[in-house]
C-alpha positions as CSV (number, residue, x, y, z in Angstrom):
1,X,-1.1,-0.2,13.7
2,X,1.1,2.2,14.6
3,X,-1.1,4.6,18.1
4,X,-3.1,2.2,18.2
5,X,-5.5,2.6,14.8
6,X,-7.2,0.3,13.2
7,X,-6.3,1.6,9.0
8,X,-8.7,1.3,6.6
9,X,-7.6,1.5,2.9
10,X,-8.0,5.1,1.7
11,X,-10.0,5.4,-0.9
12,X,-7.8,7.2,-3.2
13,X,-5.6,4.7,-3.5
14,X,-7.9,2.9,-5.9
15,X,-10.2,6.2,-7.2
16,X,-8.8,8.8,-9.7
17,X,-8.0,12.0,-8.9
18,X,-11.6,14.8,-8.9
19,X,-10.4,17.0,-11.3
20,X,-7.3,17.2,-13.5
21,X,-4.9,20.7,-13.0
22,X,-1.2,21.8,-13.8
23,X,0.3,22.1,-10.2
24,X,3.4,24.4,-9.9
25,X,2.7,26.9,-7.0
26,X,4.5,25.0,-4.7
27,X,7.5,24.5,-6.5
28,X,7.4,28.8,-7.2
29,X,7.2,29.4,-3.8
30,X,10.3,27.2,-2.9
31,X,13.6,28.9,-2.4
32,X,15.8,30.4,-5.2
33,X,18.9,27.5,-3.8
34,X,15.9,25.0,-3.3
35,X,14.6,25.5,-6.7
36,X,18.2,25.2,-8.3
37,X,18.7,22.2,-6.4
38,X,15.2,20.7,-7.9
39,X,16.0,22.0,-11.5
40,X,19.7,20.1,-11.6
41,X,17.7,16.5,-10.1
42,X,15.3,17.1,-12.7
43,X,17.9,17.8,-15.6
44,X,20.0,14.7,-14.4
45,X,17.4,12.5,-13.9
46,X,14.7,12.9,-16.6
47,X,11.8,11.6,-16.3
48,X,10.2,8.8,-14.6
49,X,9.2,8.5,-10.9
50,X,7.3,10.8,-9.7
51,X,8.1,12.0,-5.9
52,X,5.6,12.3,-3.0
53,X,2.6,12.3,-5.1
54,X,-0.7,12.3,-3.0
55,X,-4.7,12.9,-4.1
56,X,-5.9,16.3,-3.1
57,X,-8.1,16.9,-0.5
58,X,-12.1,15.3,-0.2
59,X,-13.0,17.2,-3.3
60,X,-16.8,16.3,-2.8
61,X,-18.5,19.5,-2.5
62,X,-17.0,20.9,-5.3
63,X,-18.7,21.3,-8.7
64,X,-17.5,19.0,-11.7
65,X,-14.6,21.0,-13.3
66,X,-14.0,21.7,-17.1
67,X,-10.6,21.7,-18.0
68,X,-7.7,21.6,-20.9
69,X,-4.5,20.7,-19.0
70,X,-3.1,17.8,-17.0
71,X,-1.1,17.4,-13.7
72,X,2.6,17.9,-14.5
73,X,4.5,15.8,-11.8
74,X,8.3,16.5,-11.0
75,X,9.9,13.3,-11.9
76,X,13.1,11.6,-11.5
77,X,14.5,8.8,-14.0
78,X,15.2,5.4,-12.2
79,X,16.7,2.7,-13.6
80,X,14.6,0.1,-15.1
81,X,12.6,-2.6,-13.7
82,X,11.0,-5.7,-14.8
83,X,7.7,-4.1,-15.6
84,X,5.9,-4.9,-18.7
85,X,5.0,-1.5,-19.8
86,X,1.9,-1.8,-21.8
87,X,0.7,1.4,-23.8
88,X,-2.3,3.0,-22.2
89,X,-5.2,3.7,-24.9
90,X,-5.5,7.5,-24.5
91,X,-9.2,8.8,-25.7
92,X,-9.0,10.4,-29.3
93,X,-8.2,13.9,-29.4
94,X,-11.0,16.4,-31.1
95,X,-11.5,19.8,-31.2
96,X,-13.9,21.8,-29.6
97,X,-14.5,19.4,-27.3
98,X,-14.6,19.8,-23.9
99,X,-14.4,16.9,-20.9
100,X,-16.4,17.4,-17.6
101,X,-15.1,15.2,-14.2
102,X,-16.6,14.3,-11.1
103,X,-16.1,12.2,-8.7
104,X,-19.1,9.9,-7.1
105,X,-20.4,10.9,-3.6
106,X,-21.8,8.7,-0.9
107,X,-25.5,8.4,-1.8
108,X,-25.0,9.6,-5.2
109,X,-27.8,8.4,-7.8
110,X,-27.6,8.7,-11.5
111,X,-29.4,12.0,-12.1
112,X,-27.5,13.5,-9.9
113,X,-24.4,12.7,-11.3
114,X,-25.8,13.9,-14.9
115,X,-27.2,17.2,-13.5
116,X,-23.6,17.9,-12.1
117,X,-21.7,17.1,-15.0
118,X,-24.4,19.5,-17.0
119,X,-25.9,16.9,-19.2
120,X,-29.3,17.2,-20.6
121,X,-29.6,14.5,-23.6
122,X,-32.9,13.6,-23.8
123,X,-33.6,10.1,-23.6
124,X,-30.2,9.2,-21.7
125,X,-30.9,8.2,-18.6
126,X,-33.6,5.9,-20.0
127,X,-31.8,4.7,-22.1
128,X,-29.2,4.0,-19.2
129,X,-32.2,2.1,-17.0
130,X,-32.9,-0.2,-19.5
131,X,-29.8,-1.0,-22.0
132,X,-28.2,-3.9,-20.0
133,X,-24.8,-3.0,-21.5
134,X,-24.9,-0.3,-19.3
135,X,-26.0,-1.6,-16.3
136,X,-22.6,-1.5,-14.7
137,X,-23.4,2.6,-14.3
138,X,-26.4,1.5,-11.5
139,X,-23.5,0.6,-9.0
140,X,-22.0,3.8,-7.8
141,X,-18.7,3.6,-5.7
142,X,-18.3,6.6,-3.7
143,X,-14.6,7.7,-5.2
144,X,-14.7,6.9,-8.5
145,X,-14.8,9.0,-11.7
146,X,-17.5,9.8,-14.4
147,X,-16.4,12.1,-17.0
148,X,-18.4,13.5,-20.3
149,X,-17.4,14.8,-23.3
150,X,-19.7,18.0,-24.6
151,X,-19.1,19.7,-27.8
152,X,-19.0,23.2,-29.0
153,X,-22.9,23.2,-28.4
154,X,-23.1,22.0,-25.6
155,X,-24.6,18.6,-26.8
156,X,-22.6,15.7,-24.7
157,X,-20.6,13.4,-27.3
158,X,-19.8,10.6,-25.2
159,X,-20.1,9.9,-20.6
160,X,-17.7,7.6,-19.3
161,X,-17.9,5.5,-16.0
162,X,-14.2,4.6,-14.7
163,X,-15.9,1.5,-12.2
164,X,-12.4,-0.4,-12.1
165,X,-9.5,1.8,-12.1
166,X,-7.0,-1.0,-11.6
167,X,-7.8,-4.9,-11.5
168,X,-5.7,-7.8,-12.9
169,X,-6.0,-10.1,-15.8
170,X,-3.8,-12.4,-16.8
171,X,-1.6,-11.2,-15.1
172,X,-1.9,-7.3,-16.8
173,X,-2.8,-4.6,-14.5
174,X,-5.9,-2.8,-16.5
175,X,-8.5,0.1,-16.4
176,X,-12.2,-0.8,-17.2
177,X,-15.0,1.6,-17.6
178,X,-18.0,2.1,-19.5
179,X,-18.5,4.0,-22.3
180,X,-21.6,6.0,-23.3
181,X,-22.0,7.3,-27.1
182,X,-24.6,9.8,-29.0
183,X,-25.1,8.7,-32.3
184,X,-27.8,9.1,-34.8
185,X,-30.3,6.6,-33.8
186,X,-29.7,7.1,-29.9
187,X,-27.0,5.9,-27.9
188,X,-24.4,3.1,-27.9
189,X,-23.1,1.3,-25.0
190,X,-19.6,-0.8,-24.5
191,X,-17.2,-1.4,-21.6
192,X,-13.6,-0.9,-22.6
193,X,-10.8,-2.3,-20.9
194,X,-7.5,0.0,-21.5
195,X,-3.9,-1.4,-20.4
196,X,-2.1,0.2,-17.9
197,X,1.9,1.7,-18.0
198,X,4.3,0.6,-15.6
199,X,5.9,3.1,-13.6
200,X,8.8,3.5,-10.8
201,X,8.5,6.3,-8.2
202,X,10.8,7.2,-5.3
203,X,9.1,8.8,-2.1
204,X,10.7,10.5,1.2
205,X,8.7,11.7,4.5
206,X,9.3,12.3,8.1
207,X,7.6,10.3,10.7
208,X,5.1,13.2,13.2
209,X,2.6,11.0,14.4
210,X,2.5,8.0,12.8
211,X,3.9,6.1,9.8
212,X,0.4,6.0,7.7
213,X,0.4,9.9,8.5
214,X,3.9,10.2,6.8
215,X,3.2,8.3,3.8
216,X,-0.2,9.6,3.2
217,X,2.1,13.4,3.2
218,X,4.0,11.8,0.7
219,X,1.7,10.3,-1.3
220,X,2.5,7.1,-0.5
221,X,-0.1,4.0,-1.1
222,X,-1.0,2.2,1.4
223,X,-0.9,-1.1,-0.3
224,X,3.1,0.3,-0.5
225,X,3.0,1.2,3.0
226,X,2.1,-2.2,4.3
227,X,4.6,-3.6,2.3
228,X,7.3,-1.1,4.0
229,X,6.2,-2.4,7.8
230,X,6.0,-5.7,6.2
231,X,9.4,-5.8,5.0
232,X,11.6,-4.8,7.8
233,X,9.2,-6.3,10.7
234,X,12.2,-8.3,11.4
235,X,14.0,-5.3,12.1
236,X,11.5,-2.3,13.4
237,X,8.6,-3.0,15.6
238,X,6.0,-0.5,14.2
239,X,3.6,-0.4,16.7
240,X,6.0,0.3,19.7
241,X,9.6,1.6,18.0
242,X,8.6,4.6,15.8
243,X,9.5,7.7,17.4
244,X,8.9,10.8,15.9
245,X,11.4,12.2,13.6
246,X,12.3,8.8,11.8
247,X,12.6,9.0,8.4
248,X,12.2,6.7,5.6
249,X,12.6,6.9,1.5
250,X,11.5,4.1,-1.0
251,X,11.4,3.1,-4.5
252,X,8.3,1.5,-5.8
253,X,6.8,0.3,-8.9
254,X,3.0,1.7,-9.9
255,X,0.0,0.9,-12.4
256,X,-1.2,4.5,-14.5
257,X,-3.7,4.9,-17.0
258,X,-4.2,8.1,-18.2
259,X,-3.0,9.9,-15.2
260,X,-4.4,8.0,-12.8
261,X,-3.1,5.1,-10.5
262,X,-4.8,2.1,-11.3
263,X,-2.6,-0.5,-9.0
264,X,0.7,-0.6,-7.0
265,X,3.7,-3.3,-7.6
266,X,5.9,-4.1,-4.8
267,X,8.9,-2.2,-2.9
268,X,12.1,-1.7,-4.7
269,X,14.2,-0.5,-2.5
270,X,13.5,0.9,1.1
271,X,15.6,2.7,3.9
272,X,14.2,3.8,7.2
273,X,15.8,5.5,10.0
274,X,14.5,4.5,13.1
275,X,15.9,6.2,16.7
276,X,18.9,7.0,14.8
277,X,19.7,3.6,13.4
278,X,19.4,3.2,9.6
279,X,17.8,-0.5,7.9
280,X,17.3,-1.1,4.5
281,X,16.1,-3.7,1.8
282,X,16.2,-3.6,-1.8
283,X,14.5,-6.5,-3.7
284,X,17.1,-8.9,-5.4
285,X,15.8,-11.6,-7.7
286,X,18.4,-14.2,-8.5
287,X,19.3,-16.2,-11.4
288,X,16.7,-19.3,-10.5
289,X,14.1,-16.2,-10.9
290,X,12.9,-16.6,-7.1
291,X,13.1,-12.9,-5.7
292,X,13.5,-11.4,-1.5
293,X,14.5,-8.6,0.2
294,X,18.0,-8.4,1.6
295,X,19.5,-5.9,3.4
296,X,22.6,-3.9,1.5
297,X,25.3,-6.2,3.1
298,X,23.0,-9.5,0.9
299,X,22.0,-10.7,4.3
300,X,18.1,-11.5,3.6
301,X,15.2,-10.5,5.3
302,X,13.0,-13.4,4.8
303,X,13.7,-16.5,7.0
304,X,14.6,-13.8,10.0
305,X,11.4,-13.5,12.6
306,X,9.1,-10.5,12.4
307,X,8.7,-8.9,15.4
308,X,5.2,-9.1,15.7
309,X,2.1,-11.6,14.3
310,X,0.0,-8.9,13.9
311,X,-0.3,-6.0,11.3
312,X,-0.5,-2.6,12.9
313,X,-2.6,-3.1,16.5
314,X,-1.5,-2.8,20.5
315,X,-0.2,-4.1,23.0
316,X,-3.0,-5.0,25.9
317,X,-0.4,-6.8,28.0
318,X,3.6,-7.3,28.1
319,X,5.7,-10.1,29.1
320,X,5.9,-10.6,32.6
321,X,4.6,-10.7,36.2
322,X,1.2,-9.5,36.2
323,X,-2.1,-9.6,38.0
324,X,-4.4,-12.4,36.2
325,X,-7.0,-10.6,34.9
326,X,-9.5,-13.7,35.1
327,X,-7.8,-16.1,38.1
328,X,-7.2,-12.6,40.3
329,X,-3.7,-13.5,41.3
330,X,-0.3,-12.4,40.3
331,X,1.2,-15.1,38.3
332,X,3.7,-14.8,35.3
333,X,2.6,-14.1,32.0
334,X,4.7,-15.5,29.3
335,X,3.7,-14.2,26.2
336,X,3.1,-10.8,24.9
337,X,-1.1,-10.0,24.5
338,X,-1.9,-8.0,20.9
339,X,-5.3,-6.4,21.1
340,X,-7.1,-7.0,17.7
341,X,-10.8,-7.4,16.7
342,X,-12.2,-10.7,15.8
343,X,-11.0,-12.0,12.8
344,X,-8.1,-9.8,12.7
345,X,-5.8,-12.1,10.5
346,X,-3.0,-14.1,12.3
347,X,0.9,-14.7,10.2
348,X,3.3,-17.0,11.6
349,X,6.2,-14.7,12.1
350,X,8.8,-17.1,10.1
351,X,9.1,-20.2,8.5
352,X,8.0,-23.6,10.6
353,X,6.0,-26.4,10.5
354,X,3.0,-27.2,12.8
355,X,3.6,-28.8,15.8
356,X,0.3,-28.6,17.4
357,X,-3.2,-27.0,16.1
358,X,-6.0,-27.7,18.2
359,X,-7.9,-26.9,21.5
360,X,-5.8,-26.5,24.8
361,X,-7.2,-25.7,28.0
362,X,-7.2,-22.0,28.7
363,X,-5.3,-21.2,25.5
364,X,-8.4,-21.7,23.0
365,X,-8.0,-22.7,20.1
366,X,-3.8,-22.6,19.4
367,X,-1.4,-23.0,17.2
368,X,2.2,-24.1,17.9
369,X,5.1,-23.3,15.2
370,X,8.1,-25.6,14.9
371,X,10.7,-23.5,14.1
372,X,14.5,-24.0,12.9
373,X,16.4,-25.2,16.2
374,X,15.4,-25.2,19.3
375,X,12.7,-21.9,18.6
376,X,8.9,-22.2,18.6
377,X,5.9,-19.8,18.5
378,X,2.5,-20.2,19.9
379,X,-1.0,-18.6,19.2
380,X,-3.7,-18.5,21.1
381,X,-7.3,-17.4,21.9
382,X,-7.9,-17.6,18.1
383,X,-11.4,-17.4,17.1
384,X,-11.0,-19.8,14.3
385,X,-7.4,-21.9,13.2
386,X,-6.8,-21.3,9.5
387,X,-7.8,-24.1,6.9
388,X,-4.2,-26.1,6.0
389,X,-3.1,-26.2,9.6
390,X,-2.6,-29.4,10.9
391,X,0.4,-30.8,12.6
392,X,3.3,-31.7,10.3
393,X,2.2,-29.2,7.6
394,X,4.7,-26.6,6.0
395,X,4.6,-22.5,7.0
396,X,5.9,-19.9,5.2
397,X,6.8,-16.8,6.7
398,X,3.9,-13.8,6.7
399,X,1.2,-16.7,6.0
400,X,-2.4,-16.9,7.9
401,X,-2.5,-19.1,10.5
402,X,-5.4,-18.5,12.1
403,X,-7.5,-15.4,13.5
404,X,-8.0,-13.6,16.7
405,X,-10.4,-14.3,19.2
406,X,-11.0,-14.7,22.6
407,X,-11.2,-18.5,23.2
408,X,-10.3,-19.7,26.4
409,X,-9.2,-18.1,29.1
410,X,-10.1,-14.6,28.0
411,X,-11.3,-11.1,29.0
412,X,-12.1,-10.0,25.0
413,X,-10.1,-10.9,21.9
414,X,-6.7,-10.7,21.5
415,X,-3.8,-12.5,20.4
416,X,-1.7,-14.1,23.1
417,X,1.9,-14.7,21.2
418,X,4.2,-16.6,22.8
419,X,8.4,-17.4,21.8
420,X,10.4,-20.0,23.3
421,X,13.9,-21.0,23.1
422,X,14.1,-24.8,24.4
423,X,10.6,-24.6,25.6
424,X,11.5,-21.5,27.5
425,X,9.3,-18.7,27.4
426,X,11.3,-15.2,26.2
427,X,10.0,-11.8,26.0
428,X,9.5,-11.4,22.2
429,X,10.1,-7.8,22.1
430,X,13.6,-7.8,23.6
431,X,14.9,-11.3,22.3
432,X,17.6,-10.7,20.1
433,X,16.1,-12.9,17.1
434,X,18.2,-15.2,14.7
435,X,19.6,-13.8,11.9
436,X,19.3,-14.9,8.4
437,X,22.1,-16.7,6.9
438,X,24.0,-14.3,4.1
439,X,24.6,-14.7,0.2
440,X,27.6,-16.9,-0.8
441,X,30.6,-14.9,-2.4
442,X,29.6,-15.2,-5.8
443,X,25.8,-14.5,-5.3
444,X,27.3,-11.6,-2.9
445,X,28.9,-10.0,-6.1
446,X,26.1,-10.3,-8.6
447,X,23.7,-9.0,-5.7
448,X,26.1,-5.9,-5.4
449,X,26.2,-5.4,-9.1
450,X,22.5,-6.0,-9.7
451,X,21.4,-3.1,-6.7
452,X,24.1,-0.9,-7.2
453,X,21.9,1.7,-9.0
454,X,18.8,1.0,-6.1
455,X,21.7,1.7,-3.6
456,X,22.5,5.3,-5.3
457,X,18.8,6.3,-5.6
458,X,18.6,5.9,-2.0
459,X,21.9,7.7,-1.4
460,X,20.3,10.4,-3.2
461,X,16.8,10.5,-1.9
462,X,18.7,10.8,1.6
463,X,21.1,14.0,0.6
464,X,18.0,15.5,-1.0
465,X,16.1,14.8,2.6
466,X,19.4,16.3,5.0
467,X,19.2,19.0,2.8
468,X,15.4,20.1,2.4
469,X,13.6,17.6,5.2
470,X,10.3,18.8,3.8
471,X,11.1,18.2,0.3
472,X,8.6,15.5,-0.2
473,X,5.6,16.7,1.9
474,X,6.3,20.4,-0.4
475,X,5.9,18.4,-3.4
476,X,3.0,16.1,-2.9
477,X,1.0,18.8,-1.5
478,X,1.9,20.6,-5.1
C-alpha cells in the first residue's frame, strides 16, 4: 500500500456509529460566503448523497449515551442508479421511551455491557445464558452496537444486539440483530433481519500522506477505496506515483439501515488528479447488461494492464543492474521485486491465458501469462500457485493467480514480476502499456448520454474542491 503499510480494514466500515447526535458545528463555524455557497448545493441538489461522511473518533471510554435526535448529514441529490431500494424496518416509535447505545470493547463480557447500558432486569442475563435463541449475544465483536430501550421507570422494554450490520442474501444487502423483550412471563427472544436502503454519496479529499489517510478524512470506505486504486491501476501506480497534494472525488453507492452503513456497492464515477494530470472512470453498463469502467473519452479501463500485481505494498528491488543478493555478483535483474508477506494474494495484471505454471529453477514456483500479442507476464517465488492454473487455462484481469512466497532463489518473500515484449524483459514501471481499444460510434453516443449526469457531478465536486479544498475533510469531521 501506499508508504509502505500493510491496511487492515477499519472496523467502522462494518460497525455502527457509538452514539447517535445532530452534527452542525462545523458547518456554523464555516464562512458567511462558504456557508452560502453550501446552502445553494443543498437547495439545488436535495437530498441524497451524503459528502465526506466518516465515524467519529474510538468512542470506547465513553459511557453509553441516551439520546432523542439523529445525525443530520448535508446531502446532495444524484441521479439515480440501479439500486433496489428496499425500505428499512425502523423500530416502532413510543413515548416515554428512551434508547441507550454502546458500542462493544475488546474483552467486553455480557455484564459489562448491561451494567453500562444501566440495566438491572432481574433474571436477564440468565435468561440470556441459557435461551438458545439468544445465544448469538455470547459472541461479542469489538465495534458493534447493543442498544436498550428503558421506559419512563426506568424498567428496560426491549436490548438489541446489531451482530451483522450488513451481509448479503439473495442478493439483498441486510441488517441482522437480536432482539431481547420483557413481557409478562419473562423474556422473549428472536433475531430479526431488516432490509437495507440504497444510497449514492459523492466524496472529495486531498492526498497529505497517503491515499487511505485521505479517504479515511473523507469518510471514505475502504472497501470503496480499494476499488478506487483498483480502478485506475492501469493509469496511477499507488504505491510509487501519489504525491502529496493529488486530489481525487468519487461517486459511490452504499447499504444504510437505520443510520448506519451496513455495506458498500461499487464506484460510480471517479476522478483523481495525480502530479497535475487528471484520470477518470465512470461505470457504463451497456445494453447486453455486462458493465466496466471507461474513461470519459469511452476508452475502457479493463483489458489495459495494471501497473502493479500487487495491492498496496513496496518496492524491495527495481529493474535493472544490481548486486545479486544471493549469487554476490552484479548481474541484471529483469523484473521489478514487490515485498509482501506470505500469502499476500497475487492478480494477473490483464487478461491472458497460462502459458506455464509450475516449478522453474531459481524462480519457485511461477506463473507465466500469455498475453494479447507479443506481451507476457511472469510470477515468481510464489508460496503456493492458485487452484485453476494450468497451462491453456483462461485469466481475467484482477484474478488470483497465485500467492507470494519466497521459493527459489530467495532472500524472504516477495513477488518477483516480470513484463516482456517478444520475450524481452521491460521495466514495468516505465513501459508505456497498451491501450484498450475504444467504444464504436454508436456505443460512443449512448455511453455519452448515459454518463452525462456522472460527468457533471464530478464537474461539480471539482469547482466545490478549487473553491474550498477542505470542503470535505470540514464536513466529515462535522
Amino acid at each position: 500500500m501506499p508508504n509502505g503499510q500493510n491496511r487492515q480494514p477499519r472496523d467502522s466500515d462494518s460497525a455502527p456509529r457509538t452514539e447517535h447526535s445532530h452534527r452542525t458545528g462545523s458547518f456554523l463555524r464555516l464562512g458567511k460566503l462558504q456557508r452560502t455557497v453550501l446552502a445553494a448545493a443543498v437547495a439545488l441538489f436535495g437530498t441524497a448523497a451524503a459528502i465526506g461522511m466518516v465515524p467519529p473518533d474510538d468512542a470506547s471510554d465513553l459511557p453509553a449515551r441516551r439520546t432523542v435526535s439523529s445525525i443530520v448529514p448535508l446531502t446532495f441529490e444524484l441521479p439515480a442508479t440501479d439500486i433496489e431500494a428496499a425500505p428499512a424496518t425502523a423500530p416502532d416509535i413510543e413515548e416515554d421511551i428512551y434508547i441507550s447505545e454502546t458500542r462493544i470493547r475488546s474483552g467486553d463480557t455480557l455484564a459489562a455491557l448491561l451494567a453500562r447500558l444501566e440495566i438491572n432486569e432481574p433474571g436477564l442475563q440468565q435468561f440470556l445464558t441459557v435461551t438458545p435463541e439468544a445465544r448469538s449475544i455470547y459472541r461479542l465483536y469489538p465495534g458493534r452496537t447493543v442498544q436498550a430501550a428503558h421506559d419512563a421507570n426506568g424498567k428496560m422494554r426491549w436490548l438489541r444486539y446489531i451482530h451483522t450490520p450488513g451481509t448479503t442474501e439473495d442478493g439483498k444487502v441486510i441488517t441482522a440483530m437480536l432482539q431481547v423483550e420483557a413481557s409478562e412471563d419473562g423474556f422473549r427472544a428472536e433475531e430479526l433481519k431488516h432490509d437495507t436502503t440504497g444510497q449514492v454519496r459523492v466524496a472529495m479529499g486531498t492526498i497529505n500522506n497517503s491515499l487511505f489517510g485521505a479517504t479515511d478524512a473523507a469518510g471514505v470506505p475502504d472497501a470503496i477505496t480499494m476499488q478506487m486504486a483498483d480502478i485506475l491501476s492501469s493509469k496511477i501506480d499507488f504505491i510509487r506515483d501519489l504525491r502529496k497534494g493529488d486530489q481525487f472525488r468519487v461517486v459511490y453507492e452504499t447499504r444504510m439501515h437505520e443510520g448506519r452503513q451496513a455495506g458498500t456497492g461499487r464506484v460510480l464515477a471517479l476522478e483523481f488528479t495525480n502530479k497535475g494530470q487528471e484520470h477518470n472512470a465512470v461505470w457504463y453498463q451497456a445494453d447486453n447488461g455486462s458493465g466496466s469502467y471507461y474513461d470519459l473519452e469511452g476508452s475502457s479501463l479493463k483489458g489495459t494492464f495494471t501497473r502493479t500485481p500487487l495491492q498496496f505494498t513496496r518496492i524491495s528491488s527495481n529493474f535493472g543492474r544490481r548486486m545479486h543478493p544471493i549469487h554476490k555478483s552484479w548481474r541484471m535483474h529483469s523484473g521489478v521485486d514487490y515485498a509482501a508477506p506470505t500469502g499476500t494474494p497475487i492478480h494477473a495484471t490483464a487478461n491472458a491465458k497460462v502459458a506455464f505454471a509450475g516449478w522453474q529453477n531459481g524462480y519457485g514456483n511461477v506463473v507465466i501469462l500469455q498475453h494479447h500479442g507479443q506481451y507476457t507476464t511472469l510470477y515468481a517465488h510464489q508460496s503456493r500457485i492458485a487452484p485453476g492454473i494450468t497451462k491453456g487455462a483462461s485469466i481475467s484481469q484482477g484474478q488470483v493467480i497465485g500467492y507470494v512466497g519466497s521459493t527459489g532463489w530467495a532472500t524472504g518473500p516477495h513477488l518477483h514480476y516480470e513484463f516482456r515484449i517478444a520475450n524481452k524483459p521491460v521495466d514495468p514501471l516505465s513501459i508505456d502499456l497498451p491501450v484498450a481499444e475504444a467504444l464504436d460510434n454508436r456505443q460512443l453516443n449512448e455511453f455519452r448520454r448515459s454518463t452525462q449526469p456522472m460527468r457533471e457531478q464530478l464537474e461539480l465536486l471539482a469547482e466545490f474542491q478549487d473553491a474550498m479544498p477542505d470542503l470535505g475533510t470540514a464536513l466529515a469531521s462535522r
